[in-house]
ZATI-504345 format. One line per field, with one value per residue (C-alpha): x, y, z; residue in three letters; residue number from 1. Coordinates in Angstrom, 3 decimals. Example, Ala and Ser with C-alpha at 12.3 -4.5 7.8 and 13.67 -1.06 7.14 Angstrom:
BEGIN
xx = [12.300; 13.670]
yy = [-4.500; -1.060]
zz = [7.800; 7.140]
res = [ALA; SER]
n = [1; 2]
REM end
This chain:
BEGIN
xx = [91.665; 92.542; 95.861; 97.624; 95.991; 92.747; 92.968; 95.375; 92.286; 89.433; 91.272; 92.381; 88.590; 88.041; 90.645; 89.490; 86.309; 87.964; 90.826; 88.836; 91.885; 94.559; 97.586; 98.547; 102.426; 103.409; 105.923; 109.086; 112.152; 112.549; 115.939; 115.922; 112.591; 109.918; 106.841; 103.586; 101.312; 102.783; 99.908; 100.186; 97.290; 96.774; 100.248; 101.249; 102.717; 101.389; 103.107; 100.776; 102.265; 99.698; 99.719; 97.474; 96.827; 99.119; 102.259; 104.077; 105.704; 109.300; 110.361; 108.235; 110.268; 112.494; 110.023; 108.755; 111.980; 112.353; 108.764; 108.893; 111.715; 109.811; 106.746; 104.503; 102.109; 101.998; 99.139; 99.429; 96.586; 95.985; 93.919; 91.916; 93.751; 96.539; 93.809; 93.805; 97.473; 98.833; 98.434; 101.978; 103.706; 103.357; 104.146; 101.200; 101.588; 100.690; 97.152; 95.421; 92.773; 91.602; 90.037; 87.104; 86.524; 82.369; 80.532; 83.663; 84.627; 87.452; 85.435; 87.668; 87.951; 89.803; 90.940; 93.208; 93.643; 97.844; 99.113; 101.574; 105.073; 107.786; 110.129; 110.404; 113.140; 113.107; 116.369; 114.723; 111.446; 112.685; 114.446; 110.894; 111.322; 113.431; 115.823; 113.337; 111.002; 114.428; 114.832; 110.565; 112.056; 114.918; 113.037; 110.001; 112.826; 114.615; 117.982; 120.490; 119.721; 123.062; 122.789; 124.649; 124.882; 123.766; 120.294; 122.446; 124.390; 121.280; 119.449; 121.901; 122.229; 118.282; 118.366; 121.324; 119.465; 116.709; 119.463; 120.936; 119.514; 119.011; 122.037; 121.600; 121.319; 118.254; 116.636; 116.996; 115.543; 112.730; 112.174; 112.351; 109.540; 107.182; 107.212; 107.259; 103.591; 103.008; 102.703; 104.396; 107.853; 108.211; 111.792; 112.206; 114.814; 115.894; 116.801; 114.160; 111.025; 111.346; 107.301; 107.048; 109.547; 107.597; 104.511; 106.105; 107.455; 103.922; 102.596; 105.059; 104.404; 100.343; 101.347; 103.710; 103.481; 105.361; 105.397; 106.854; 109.234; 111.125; 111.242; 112.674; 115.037; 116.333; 116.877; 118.951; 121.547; 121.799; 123.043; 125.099; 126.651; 126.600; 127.642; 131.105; 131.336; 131.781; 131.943; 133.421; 135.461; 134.875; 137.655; 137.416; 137.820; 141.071; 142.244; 141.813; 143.742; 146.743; 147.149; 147.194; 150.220; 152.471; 151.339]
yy = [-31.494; -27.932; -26.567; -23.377; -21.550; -22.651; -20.701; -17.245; -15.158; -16.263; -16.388; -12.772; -12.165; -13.715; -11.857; -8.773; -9.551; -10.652; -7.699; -4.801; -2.751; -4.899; -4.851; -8.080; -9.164; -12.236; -14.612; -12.237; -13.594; -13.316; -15.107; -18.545; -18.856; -17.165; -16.231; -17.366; -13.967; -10.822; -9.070; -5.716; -4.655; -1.612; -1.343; -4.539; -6.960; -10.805; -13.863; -16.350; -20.018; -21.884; -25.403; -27.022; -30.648; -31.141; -30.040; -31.733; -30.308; -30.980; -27.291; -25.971; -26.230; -23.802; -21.510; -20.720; -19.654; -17.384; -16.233; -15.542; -13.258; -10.823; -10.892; -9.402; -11.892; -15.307; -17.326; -21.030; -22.277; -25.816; -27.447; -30.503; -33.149; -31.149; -29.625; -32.579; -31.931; -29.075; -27.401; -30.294; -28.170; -24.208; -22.795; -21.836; -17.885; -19.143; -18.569; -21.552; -21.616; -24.396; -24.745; -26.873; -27.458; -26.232; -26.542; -26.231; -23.487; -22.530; -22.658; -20.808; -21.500; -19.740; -22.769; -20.401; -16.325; -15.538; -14.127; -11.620; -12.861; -11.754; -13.117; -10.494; -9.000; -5.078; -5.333; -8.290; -6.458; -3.795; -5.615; -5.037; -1.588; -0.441; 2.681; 5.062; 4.099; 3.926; 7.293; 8.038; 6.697; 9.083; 11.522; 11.083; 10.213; 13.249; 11.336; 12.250; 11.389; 9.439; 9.964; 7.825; 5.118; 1.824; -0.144; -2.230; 0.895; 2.549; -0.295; -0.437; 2.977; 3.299; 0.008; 1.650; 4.675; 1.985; 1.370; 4.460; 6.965; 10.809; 13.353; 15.593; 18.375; 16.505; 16.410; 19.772; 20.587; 18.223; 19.692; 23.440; 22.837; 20.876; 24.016; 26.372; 24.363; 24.052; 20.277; 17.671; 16.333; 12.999; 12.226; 8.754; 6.312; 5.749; 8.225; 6.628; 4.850; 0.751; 0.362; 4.098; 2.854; -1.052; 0.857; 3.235; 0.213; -1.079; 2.122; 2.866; -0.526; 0.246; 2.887; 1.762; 2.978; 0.777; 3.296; 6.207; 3.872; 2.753; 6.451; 7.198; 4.056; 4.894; 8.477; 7.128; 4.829; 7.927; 10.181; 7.233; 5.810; 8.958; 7.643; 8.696; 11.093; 10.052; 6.305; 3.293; 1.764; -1.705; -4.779; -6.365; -2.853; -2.191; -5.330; -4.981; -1.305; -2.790; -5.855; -3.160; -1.449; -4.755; -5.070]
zz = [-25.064; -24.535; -26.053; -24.830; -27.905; -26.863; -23.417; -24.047; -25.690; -23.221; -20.189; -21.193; -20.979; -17.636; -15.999; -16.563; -15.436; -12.475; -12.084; -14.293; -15.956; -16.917; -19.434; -21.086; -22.149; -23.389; -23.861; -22.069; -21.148; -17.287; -15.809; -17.951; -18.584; -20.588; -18.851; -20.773; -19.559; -17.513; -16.663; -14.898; -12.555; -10.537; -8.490; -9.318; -11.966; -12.147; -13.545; -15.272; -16.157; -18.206; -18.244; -20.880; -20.704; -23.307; -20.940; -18.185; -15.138; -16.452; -16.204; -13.686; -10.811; -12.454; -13.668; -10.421; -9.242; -11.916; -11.258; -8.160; -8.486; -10.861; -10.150; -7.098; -7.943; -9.660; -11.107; -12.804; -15.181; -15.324; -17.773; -15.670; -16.232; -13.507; -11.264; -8.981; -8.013; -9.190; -5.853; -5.122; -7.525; -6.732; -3.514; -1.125; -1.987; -6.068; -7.777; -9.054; -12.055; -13.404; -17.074; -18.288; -21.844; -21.460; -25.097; -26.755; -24.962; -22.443; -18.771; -16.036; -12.252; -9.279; -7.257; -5.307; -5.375; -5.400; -2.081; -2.068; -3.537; -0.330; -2.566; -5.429; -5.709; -7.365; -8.929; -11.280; -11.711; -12.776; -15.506; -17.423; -18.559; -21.486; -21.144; -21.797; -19.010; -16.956; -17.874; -16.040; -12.922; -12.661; -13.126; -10.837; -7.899; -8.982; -9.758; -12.433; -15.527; -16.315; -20.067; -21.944; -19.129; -20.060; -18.806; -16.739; -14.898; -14.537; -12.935; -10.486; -9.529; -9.415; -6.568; -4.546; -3.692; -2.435; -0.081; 0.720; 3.360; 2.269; 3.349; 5.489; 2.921; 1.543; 4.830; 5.374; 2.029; 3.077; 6.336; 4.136; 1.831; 4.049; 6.683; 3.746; 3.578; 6.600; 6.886; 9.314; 7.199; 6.045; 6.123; 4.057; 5.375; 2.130; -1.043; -3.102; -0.980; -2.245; -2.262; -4.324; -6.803; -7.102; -7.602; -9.822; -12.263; -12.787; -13.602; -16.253; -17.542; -17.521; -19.638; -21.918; -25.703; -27.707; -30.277; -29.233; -26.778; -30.240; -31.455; -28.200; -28.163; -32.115; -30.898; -28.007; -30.019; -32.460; -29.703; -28.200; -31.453; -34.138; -37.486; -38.616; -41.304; -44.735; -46.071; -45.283; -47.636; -48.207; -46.858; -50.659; -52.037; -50.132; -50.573; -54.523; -54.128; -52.376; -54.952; -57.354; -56.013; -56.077; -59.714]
res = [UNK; UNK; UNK; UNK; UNK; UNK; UNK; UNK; UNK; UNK; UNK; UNK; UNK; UNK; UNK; UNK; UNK; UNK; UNK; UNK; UNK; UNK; UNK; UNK; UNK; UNK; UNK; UNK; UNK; UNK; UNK; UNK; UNK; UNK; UNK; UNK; UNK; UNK; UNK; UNK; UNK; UNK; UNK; UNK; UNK; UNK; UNK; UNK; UNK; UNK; UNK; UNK; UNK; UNK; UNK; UNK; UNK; UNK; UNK; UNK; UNK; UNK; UNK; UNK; UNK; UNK; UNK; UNK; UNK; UNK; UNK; UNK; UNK; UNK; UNK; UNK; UNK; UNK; UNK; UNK; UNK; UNK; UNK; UNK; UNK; UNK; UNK; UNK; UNK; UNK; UNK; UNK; UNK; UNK; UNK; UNK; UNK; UNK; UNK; UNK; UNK; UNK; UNK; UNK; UNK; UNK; UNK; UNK; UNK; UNK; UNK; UNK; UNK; UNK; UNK; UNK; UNK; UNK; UNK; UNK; UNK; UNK; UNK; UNK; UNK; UNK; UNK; UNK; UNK; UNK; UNK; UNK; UNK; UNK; UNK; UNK; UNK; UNK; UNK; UNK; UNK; UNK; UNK; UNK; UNK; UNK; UNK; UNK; UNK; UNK; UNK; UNK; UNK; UNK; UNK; UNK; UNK; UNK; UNK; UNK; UNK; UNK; UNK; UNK; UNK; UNK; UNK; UNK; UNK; UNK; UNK; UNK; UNK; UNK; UNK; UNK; UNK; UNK; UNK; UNK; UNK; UNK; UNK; UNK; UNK; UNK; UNK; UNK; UNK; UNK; UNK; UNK; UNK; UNK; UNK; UNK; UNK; UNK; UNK; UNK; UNK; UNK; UNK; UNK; UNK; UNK; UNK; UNK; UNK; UNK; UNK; UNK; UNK; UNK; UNK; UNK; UNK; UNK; UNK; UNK; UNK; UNK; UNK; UNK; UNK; UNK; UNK; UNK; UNK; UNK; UNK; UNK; UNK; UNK; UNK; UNK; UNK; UNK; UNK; UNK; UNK; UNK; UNK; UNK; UNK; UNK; UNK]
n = [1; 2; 3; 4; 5; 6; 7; 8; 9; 10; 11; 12; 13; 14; 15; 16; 17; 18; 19; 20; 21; 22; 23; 24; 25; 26; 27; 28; 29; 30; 31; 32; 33; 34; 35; 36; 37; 38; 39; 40; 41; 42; 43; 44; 45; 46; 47; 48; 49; 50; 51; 52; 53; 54; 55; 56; 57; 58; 59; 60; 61; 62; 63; 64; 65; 66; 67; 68; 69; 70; 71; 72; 73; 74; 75; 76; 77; 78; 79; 80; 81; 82; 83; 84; 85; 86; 87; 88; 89; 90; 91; 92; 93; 94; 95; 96; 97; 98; 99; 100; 101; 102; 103; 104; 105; 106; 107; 108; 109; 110; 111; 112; 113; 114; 115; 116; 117; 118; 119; 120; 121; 122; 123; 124; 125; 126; 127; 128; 129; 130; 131; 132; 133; 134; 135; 136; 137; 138; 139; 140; 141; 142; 143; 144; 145; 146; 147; 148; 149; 150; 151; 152; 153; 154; 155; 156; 157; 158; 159; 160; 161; 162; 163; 164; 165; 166; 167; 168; 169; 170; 171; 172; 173; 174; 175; 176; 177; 178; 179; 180; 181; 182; 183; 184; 185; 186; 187; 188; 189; 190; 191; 192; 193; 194; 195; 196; 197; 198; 199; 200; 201; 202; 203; 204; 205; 206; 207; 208; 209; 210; 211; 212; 213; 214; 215; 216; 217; 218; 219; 220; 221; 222; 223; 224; 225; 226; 227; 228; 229; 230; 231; 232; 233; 234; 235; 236; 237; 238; 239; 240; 241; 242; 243; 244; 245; 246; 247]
REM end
């Protein structure tokens, strides 16, 4: 019987060959659950639930709510003992692939390709990035860079210009440079284009250097949180100085 360990590395493998560039994540917190297997494709980010025969259905319900708010995508993989009804358990726009245990190895099947997710919401998906890449989006949207300002404020500034149509000042500036090169304009109905910015959070994703993204994050909390000058004096060592006095 196959165990979850048993499929992660080869079904890594047979996605590629079915995608061709991919990025793999795993195990992230999204809502209350933890997704198995974010995998980010070209201009788009897919959920993957794996379900080895080992597992039951007891939480699924719930996980594809929280799926289905992240994700553009979403795949479950089901090891054959759940392949003959598993399609009960998923909505109709969720993946299927099945997995055989073939001469001791992990066999994979496409029962069903994922259909877009309408239900995605960009204010969850872009929950994914860290501060840093928060900071990529302000910049290619040409927003303020709010330094300082926590993920959470700049998440929601980042979704309110998704909602809020350019000024007047912008359109003119619009209208400026696109005669200035002598193309038609291409005035947005929004500050920052919703598909541009979902296309925008898988790229950064693609991209993402874990690295240099904690070098950037350790640089941030210094500039947010300096340390004071000079040292702290310990509670006990205070507490020994004051008994001291009433001696």
């Amino acid at each position: 019987m196959l165990k979850d360990k048993d499929i992660r590395e080869a079904l890594f493998d047979y996605l590629e060959l079915e995608y061709g560039k991919t990025r793999i994540f795993e195990e992230k917190m999204i809502g209350k659950s933890r997704a198995d297997v974010i995998m980010v494709i070209t201009g788009a980010i897919v959920g993957i639930e794996i379900k080895s025969d080992a597992d039951t259905y007891t939480r699924l319900d719930s996980q594809v709510k929280d799926y289905d708010k992240y994700f553009d995508y979403n795949i479950v993989v089901v090891g054959s003992s759940h392949a003959s009804h598993i399609d009960e358990h998923v909505p109709e726009h969720w993946g299927i692939i099945t997995v055989d245990e073939v001469d001791d190895k992990a066999d994979f099947y496409f029962l069903r390709h994922p259909l877009v997710n309408k239900k995605m919401k960009l204010e969850r998906k872009i929950e994914l990035l860290w501060r840093p890449e928060l900071g990529l989006i302000l910049e290619r949207f040409n927003m303020p860079k709010y330094a300082g300002q926590s993920k959470p404020f700049v998440r929601k500034k980042i979704i309110e210009w998704t909602k809020t149509p350019p000024t007047k000042a912008e359109i003119t500036r619009i209208k400026r440079a696109a005669k200035a090169e002598g193309v038609v304009p291409e005035i947005p109905e929004t500050k920052v284009d919703p598909t541009a910015l979902n296309a925008e959070i898988s790229e950064i994703l693609f991209e993402r250097d874990y690295e240099k993204l904690l070098a950037d994050i350790k640089e941030y909390q210094k500039e947010k949180n300096p340390r004071r000058r000079g040292t702290k004096k310990s509670t006990r060592v205070r507490r020994i100085r004051r008994l001291a006095k009433k001696q």
